[in-house]
C-alpha positions as CSV (number, residue, x, y, z in Angstrom):
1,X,97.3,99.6,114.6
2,X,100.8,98.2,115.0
3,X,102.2,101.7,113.8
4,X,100.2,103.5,117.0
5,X,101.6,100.7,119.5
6,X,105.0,100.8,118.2
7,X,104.4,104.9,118.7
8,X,103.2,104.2,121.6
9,X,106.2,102.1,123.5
10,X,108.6,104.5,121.9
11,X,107.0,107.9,123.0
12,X,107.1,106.4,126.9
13,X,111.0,105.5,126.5
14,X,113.6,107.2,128.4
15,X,116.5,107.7,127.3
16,X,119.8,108.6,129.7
17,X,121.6,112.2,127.5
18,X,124.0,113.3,130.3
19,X,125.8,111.9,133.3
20,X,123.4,113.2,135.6
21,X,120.1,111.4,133.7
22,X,122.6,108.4,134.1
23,X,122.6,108.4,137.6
24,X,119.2,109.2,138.2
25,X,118.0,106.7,135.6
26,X,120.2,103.9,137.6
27,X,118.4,105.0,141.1
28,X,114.7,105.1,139.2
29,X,115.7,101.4,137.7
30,X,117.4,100.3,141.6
31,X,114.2,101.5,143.2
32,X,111.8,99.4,140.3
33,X,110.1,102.7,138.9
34,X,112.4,102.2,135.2
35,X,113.0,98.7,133.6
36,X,116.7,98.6,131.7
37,X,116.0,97.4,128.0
38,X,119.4,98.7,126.7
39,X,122.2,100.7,128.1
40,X,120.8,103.9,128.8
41,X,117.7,103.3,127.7
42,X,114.7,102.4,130.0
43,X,110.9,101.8,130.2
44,X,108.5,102.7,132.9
45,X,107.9,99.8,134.7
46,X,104.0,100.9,135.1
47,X,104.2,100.9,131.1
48,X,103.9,97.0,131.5
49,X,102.1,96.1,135.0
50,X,98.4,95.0,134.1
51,X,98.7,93.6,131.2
52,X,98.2,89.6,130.3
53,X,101.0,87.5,129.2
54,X,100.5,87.8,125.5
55,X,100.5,91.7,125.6
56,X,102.8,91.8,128.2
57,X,104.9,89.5,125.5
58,X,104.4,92.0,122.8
59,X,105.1,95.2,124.7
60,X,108.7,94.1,125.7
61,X,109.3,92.8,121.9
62,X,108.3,96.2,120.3
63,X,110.2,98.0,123.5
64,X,113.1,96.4,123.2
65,X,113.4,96.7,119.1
66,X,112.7,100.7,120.0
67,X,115.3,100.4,122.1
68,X,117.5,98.8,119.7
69,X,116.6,101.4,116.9
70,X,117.5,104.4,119.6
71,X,120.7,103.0,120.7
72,X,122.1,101.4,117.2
73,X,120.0,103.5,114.2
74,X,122.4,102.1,111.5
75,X,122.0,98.7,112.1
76,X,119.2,97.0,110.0
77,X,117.0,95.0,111.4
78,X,115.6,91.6,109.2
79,X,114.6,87.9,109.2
80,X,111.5,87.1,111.7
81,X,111.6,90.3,113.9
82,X,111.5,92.5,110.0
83,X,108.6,90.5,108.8
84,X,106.2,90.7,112.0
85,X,106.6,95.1,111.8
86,X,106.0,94.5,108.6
87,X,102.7,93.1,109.1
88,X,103.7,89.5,107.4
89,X,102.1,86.3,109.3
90,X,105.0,86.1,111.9
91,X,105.1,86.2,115.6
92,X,106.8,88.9,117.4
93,X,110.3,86.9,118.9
94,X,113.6,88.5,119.3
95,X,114.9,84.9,118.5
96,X,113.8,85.5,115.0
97,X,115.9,89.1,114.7
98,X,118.3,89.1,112.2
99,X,120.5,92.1,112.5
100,X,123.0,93.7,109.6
101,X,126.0,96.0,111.4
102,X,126.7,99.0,109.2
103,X,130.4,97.9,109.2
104,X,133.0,94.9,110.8
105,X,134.3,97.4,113.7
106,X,130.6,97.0,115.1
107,X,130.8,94.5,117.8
108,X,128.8,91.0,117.2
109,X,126.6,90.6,120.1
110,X,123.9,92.8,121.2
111,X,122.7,92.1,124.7
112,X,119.2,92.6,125.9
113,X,119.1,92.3,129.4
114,X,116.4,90.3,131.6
115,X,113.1,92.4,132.3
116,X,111.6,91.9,135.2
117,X,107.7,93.3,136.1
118,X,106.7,94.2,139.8
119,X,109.2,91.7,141.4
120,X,107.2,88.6,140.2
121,X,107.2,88.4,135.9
122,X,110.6,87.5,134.3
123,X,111.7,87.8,130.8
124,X,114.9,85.9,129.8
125,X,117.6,88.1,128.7
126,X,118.6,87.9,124.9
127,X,121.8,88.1,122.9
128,X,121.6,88.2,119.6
129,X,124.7,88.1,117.2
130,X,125.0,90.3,114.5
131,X,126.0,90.0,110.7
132,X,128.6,91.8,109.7
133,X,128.5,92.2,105.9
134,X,131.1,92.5,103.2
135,X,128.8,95.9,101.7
136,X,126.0,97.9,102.8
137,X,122.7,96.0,103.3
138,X,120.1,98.1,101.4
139,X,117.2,99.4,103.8
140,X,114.1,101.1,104.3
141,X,112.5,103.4,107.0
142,X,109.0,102.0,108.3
143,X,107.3,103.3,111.5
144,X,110.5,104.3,112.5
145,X,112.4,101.2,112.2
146,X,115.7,100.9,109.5
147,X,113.9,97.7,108.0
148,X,115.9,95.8,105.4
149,X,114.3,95.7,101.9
150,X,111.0,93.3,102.0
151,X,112.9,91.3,99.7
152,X,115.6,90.6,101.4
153,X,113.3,90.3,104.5
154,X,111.6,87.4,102.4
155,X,114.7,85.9,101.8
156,X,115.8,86.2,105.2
157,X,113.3,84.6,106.7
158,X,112.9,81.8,103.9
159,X,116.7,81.4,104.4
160,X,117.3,81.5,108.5
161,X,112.9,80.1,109.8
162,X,112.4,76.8,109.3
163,X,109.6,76.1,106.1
164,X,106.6,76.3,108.3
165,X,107.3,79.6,109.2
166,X,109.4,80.9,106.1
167,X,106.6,79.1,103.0
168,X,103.8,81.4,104.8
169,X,106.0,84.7,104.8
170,X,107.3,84.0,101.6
171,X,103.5,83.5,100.1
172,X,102.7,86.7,102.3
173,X,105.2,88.5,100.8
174,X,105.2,87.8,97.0
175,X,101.2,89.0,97.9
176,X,102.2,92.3,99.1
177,X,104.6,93.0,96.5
178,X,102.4,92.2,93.7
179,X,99.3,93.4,94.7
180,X,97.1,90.6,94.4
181,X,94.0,90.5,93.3
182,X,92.3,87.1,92.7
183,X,89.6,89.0,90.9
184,X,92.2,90.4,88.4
185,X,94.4,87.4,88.3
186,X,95.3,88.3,84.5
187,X,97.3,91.2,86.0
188,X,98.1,90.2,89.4
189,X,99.8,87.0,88.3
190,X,102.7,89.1,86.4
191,X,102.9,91.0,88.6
192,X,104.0,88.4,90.9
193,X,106.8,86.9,88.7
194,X,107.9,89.9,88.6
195,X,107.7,90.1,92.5
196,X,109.2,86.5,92.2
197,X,112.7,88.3,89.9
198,X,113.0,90.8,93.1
199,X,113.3,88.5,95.5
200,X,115.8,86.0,93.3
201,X,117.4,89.4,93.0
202,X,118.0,90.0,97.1
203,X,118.8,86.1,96.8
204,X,121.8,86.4,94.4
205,X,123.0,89.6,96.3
206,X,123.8,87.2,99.3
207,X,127.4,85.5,99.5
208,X,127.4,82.3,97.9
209,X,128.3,80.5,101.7
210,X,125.5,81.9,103.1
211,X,123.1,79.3,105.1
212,X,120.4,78.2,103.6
213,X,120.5,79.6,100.1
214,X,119.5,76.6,98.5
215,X,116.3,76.2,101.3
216,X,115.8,79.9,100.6
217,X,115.7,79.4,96.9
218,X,113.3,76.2,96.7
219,X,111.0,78.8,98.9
220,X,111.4,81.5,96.6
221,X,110.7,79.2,93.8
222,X,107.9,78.0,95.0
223,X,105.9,80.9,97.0
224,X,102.1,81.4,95.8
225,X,100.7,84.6,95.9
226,X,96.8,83.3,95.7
227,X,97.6,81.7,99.3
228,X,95.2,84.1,101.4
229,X,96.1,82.8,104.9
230,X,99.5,80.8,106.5
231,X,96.8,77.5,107.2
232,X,96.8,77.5,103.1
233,X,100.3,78.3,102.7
234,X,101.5,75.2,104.6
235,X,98.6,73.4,103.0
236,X,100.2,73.9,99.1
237,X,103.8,73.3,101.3
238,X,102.9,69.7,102.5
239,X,101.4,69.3,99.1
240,X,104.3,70.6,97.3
241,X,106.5,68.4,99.3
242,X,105.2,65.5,98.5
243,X,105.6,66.0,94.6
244,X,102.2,66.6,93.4
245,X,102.2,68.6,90.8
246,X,99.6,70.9,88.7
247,X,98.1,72.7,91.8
248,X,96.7,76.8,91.5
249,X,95.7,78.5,93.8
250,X,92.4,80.8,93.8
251,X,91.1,78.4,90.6
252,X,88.4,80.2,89.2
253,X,85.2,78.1,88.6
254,X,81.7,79.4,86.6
255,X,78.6,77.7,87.8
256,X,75.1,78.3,87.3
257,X,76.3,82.1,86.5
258,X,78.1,82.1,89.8
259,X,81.9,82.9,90.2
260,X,83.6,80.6,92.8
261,X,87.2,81.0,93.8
262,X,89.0,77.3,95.0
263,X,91.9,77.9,97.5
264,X,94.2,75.4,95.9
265,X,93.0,73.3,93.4
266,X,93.9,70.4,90.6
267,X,92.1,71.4,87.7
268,X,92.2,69.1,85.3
269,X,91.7,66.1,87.9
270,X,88.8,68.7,89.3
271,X,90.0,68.2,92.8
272,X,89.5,71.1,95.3
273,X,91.3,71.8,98.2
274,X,89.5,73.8,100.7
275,X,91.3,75.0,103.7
276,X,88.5,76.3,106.2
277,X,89.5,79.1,109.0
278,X,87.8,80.9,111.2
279,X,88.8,83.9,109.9
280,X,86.9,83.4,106.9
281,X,83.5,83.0,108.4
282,X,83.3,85.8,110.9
283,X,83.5,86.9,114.8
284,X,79.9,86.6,116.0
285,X,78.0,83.5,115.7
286,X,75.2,84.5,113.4
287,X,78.4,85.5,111.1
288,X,79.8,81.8,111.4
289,X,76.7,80.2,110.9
290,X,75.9,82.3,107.8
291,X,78.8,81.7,106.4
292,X,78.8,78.1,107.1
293,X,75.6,77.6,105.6
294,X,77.2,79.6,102.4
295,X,80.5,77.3,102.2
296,X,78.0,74.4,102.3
297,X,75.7,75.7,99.3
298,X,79.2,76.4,97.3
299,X,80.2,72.8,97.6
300,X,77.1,71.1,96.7
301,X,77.9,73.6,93.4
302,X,81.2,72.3,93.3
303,X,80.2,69.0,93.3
304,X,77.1,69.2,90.8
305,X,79.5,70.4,88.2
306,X,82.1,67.5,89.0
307,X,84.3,68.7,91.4
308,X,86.1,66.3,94.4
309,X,86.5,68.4,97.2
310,X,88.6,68.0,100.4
311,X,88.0,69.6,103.3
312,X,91.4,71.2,105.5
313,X,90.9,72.5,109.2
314,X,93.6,74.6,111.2
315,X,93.7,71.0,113.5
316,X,94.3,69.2,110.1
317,X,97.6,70.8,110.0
318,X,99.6,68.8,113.1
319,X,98.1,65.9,111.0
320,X,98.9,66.8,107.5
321,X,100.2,63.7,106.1
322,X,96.2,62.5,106.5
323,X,95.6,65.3,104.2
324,X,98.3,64.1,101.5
325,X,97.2,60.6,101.8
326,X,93.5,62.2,101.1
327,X,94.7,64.0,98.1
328,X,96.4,61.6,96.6
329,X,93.9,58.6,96.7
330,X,91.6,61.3,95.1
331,X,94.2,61.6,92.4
332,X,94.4,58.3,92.0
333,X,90.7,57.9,91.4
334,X,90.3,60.1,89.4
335,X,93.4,59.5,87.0
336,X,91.9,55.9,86.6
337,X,88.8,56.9,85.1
């Protein structure tokens, strides 16, 4: 879906290829028919009246990076900006562009210019800097972007976003590279050490007084593929964090000839973390309510067979030192038995 909007925006661009296009572009932008996203490089302004903030949002992002890719197509585009086209959990903010010149002549700002809708809606203009690297920065081609490796997008990000945002992409992207499958765990997890080498790889390949290498490499380090959603991502973070130790993730647990899979668990203390999101129970209501009634079925299983489990909601996570504090008294408990 991202790939057709992304078509979309760029199929509606127009782009200035002579002196006279110039000069008629210029009077179509003066008179409020074109928006300027780049030099020489505009966007219908009816391409953007109607919609609500959050598409309006979106359309500007994924115009302006087609913009970018028309007017600079051998710069690389990474961090933030990499992972959202990417389709890692990430919003779409220019903020979050990190962009790799092909060479030190290039110059090291890039200036997106302020967009403003049908006299009333205003954008902030945007300059970003750009990193001008010793060597080539090794890239990809995806839906019609140069996309730096999704290695060193990982990295990027676990290097440059702060940990609530880089744990989750990291986790995201150790998943996507490995394939996996909590079903075929016996596979999936080599699979993700192997995943795991790659991205120490795209690590070691940055200069040693790069920022954030070491917070990059702690990330790496400690990135779980079995984390299905960024709510249970930052829930093995804050965990992680605060020096517990022996958590998995998708435990696998037999009961009563039934397979149940624990989001992040501490097996030999049989505590279960359970992060609930909406996502997981369904759109409609009858969905949620089905699947509430299911959740609630599994943890009286869980619990017959001996299991402690602790419940995490998405508004858990602005308090999540509760949810420590919870774990660890259970820990406590149940290490004094």
């Amino acid at each position: 879906m991202l790939r057709d909007h992304v078509e979309s925006i760029r199929s509606s661009l127009v782009v200035a290829d002579s002196h006279t296009s110039k000069d008629c572009i210029h009077r179509r932008v003066q008179k409020g028919e074109l928006i300027r996203l780049l030099t020489g490089i505009c966007i219908p302004s009816a391409r953007l009246i109607g919609l609500n903030s959050r598409e309006r949002e979106t359309a500007v992002f994924i115009a302006r990076m087609c913009a970018l890719s028309l007017r600079y197509p051998d710069y690389v585009i990474s961090g933030g900006v990499a992972a959202y086209l990417l389709g890692l959990p990430c919003e779409a903010r220019i903020g979050q562009l990190t962009l790799y010149a092909p060479s030190r002549k290039c110059p090291t700002l890039v200036h997106f210019p302020e967009v403003v809708i049908d006299d009333s809606i205003r954008i902030p203009s945007v300059c970003v800097r750009t990193c001008r690297p010793g060597r080539p920065v090794s890239s990809i081609e995806y839906a019609g972007f140069r996309i730096a490796t999704p290695a060193r997008v990982v990295v990027d990000c676990a290097r440059l976003l702060n940990e609530k945002h880089g744990f989750p992409i990291a986790c995201a992207g150790l998943a996507h590279a490995c394939q996996f499958d909590r079903f075929r765990q016996d596979a999936s997890r080599p699979r993700q050490e192997e995943a795991r080498r790659d991205f120490h790889e795209a690590l070691d390949a940055t200069p040693r007084n790069t920022r954030g290498r070491g917070h990059a490499r702690w990330i790496v380090d400690h990135a779980d593929a079995g984390c299905e959603s960024p709510g249970e991502a930052l829930v093995l973070l804050a965990l992680l964090r605060a020096g517990i130790a022996g958590l998995t993730t998708q435990e696998e647990v037999c009961i009563d000839g039934r397979t149940y899979f624990i989001d992040i668990a501490l097996p030999e203390l049989r505590i279960a973390i359970e992060f609930d999101g909406r996502i997981k129970y369904g759109e409609t209501v009858s969905q949620v309510h089905d699947s509430i009634e299911a959740e609630q079925r599994r943890q009286r299983a869980l619990e017959r067979a001996g299991w402690k489990v602790i419940r995490v909601r998405w508004s858990d996570l602005t308090l999540i030192d509760e949810v420590v504090a919870q774990v660890v008294v259970a820990i406590r408990s149940r290490s004094a038995r």
